[in-house]
C-alpha positions as CSV (number, residue, x, y, z in Angstrom):
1,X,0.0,0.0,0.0
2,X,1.5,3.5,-0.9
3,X,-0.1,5.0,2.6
4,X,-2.4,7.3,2.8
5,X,-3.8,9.9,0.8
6,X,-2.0,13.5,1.8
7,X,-5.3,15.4,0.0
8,X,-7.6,13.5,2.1
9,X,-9.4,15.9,4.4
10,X,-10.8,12.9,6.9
11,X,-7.5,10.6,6.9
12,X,-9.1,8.3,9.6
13,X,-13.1,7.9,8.2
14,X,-14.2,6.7,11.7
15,X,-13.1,9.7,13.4
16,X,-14.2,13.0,11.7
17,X,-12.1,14.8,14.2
18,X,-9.3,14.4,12.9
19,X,-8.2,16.6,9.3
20,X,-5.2,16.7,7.1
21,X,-4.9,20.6,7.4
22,X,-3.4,21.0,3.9
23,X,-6.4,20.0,1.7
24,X,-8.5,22.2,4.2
25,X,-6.5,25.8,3.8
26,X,-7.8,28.4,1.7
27,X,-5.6,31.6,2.9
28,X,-2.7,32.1,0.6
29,X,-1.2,33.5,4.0
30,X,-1.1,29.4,5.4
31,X,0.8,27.0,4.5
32,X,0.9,23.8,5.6
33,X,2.9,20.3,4.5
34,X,1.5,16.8,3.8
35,X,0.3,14.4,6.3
36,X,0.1,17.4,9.3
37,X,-3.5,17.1,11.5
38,X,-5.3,18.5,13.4
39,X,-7.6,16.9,15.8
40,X,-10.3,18.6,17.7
41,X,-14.0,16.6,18.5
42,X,-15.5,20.1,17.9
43,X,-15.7,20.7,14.4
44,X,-11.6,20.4,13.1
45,X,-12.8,21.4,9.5
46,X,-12.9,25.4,11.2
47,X,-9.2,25.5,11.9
48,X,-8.8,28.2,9.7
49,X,-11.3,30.5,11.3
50,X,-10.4,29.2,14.7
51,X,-7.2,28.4,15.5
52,X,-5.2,31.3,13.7
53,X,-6.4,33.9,15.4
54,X,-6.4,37.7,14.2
55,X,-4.7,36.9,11.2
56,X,-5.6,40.0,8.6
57,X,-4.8,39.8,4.6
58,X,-3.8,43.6,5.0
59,X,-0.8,42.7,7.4
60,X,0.6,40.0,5.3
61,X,2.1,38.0,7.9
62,X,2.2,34.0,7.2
63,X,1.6,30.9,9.0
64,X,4.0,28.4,7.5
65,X,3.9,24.3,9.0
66,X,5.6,21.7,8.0
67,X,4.9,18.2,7.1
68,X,4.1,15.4,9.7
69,X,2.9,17.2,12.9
70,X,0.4,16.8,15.2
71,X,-1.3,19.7,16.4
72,X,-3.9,19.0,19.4
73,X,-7.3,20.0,20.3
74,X,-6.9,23.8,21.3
75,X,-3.8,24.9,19.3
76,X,-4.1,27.9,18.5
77,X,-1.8,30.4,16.7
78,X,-1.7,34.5,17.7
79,X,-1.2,36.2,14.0
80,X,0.4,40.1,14.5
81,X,-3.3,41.7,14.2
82,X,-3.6,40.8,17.7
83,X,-0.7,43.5,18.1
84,X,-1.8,46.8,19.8
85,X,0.1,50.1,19.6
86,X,2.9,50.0,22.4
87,X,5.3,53.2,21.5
88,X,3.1,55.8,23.3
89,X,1.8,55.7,27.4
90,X,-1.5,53.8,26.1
91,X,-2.4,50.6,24.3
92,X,-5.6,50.9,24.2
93,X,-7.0,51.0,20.2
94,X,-8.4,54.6,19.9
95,X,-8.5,54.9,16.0
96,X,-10.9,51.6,15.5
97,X,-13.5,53.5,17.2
98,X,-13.8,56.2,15.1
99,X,-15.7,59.5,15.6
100,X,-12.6,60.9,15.7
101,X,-10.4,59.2,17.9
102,X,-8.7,57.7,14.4
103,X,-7.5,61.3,13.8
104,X,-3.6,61.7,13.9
105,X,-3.4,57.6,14.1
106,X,-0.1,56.8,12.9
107,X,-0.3,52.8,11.6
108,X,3.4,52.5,12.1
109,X,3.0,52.8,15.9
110,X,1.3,49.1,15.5
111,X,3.6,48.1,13.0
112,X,6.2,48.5,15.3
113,X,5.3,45.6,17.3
114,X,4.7,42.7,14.7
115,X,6.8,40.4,15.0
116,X,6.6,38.3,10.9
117,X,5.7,35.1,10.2
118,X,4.8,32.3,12.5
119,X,6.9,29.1,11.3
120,X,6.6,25.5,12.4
121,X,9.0,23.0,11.3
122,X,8.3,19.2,10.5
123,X,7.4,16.5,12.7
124,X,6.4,18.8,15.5
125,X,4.1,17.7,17.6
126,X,2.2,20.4,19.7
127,X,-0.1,20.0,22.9
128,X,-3.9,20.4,23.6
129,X,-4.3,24.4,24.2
130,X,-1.3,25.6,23.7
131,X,-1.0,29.0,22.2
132,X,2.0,30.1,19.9
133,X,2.6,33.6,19.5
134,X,3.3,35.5,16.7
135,X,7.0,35.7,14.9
136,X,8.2,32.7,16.6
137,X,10.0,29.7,15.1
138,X,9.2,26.2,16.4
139,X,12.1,24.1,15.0
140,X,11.9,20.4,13.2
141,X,11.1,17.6,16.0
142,X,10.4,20.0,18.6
143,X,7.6,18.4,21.3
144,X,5.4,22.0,23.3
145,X,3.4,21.1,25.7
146,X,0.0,21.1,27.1
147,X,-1.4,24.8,28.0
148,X,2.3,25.7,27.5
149,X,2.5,30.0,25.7
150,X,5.5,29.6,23.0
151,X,6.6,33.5,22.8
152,X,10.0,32.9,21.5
153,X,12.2,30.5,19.1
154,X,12.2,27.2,20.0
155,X,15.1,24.6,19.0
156,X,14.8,21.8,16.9
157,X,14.2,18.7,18.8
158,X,13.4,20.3,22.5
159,X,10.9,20.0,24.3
160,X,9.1,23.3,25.6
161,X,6.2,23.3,28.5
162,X,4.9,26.2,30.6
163,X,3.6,30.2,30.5
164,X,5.7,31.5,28.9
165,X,7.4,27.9,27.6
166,X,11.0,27.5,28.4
167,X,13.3,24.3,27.2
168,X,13.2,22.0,29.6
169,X,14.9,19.3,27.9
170,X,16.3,18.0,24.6
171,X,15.3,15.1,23.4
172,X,18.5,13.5,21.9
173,X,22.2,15.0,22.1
174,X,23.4,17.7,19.7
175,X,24.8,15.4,17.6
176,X,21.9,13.2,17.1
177,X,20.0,16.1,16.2
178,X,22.6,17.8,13.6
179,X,22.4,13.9,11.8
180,X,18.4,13.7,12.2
181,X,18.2,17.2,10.6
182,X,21.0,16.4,8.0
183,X,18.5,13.3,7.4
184,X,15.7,15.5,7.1
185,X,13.3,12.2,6.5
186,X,10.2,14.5,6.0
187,X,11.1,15.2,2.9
188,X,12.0,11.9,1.7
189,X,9.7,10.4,-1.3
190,X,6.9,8.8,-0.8
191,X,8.2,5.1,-2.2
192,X,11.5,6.0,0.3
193,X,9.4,6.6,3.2
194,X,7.4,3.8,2.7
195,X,10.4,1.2,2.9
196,X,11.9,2.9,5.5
197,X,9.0,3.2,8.1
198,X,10.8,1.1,10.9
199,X,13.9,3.6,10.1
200,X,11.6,6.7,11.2
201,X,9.6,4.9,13.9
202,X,12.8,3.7,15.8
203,X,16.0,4.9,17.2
204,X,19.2,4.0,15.3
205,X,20.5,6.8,13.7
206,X,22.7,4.9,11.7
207,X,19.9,2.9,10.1
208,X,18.0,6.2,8.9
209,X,20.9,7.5,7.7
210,X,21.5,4.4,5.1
211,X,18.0,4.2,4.2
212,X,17.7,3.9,0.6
């Protein structure tokens, strides 16, 4: 069997709660890889209007994700509309009300504050409710836990828990990660992958790394 099919919005039929996110996305400002989920008992197909929050065409910020992870029920991604203006004594969003108080607004006093795009590597695997914030990069392999608020850069291959989430372990040596990210199997083909399954599920670097 060649696995399954990375366009198939309901990869598991018995379980509607879980989506391939990639055949779901509409917003040229997401981008996701093949095979990455999402799985929420409470309608997964609204993701896009749920999960990536204050995200606004006019900013152009962009939510890239990579192949192969596994976001939980509850992850939810902080795009730079949520920004307010933070260069003066107040935040507090005069100019949307109108009636005046957008007189004098100067737009680059928000722009000050975003932070770019929100990047997620592959194989990343993310907890139920936890909130990433905007700008940061979540590195291949990485593991964020439960509840946990990711406000800055995490490495490839740690593991990141708490508000706001700090490293509180790697999950192999530095080595081990330079070869698993020189190995890169995420973007392997398809027939490759499919040989090499055991390779990716286990824990001899050596064997991944002379998979043919």
């Amino acid at each position: 069997m060649p696995g399954p099919d990375s366009d198939a919005l309901h990869p598991v039929p018995a379980h509607k709660r879980i989506v391939f996110l990639k055949p779901l996305i509409h917003n040229p400002l997401i981008e996701i890889g093949d095979f990455t989920y999402y799985d929420d008992p409470d309608g997964a197909e609204g993701f896009e209007q749920r999960n990536v929050l204050y995200h606004y065409d006019f900013i152009g910020d962009r939510l890239v994700i990579g192949s192969f992870c596994a976001l939980a029920t509850g992850t939810r991604f902080v795009m730079n509309g949520a920004s307010h203006a933070a260069t003066g004594f107040s935040t507090f969003p005069f100019n949307i009300f109108g009636h005046g108080w957008e007189d004098g607004f100067d737009a680059a006093t928000i722009a000050a504050g975003f932070k770019g795009d929100t990047v997620v590597g592959s194989d990343v695997w993310i907890g139920r409710e936890a909130m990433i914030m905007p700008g940061v990069r979540i590195g291949h392999g990485a593991i964020v836990a439960a509840g946990s608020v990711v406000t800055k850069d995490v490495p490839p291959y740690a593991l990141v828990a708490g508000n706001p989430a700090e490293v509180r372990r790697m999950r192999f040596p530095d080595k081990i990660v330079e070869r698993l990210l020189a190995a890169a199997w995420w973007d392997w083909p398809r027939d490759k992958l499919m040989r090499n399954l055991n390779a990716v599920r286990g824990a001899d670097i050596d064997l991944l790394e002379t998979a043919r």
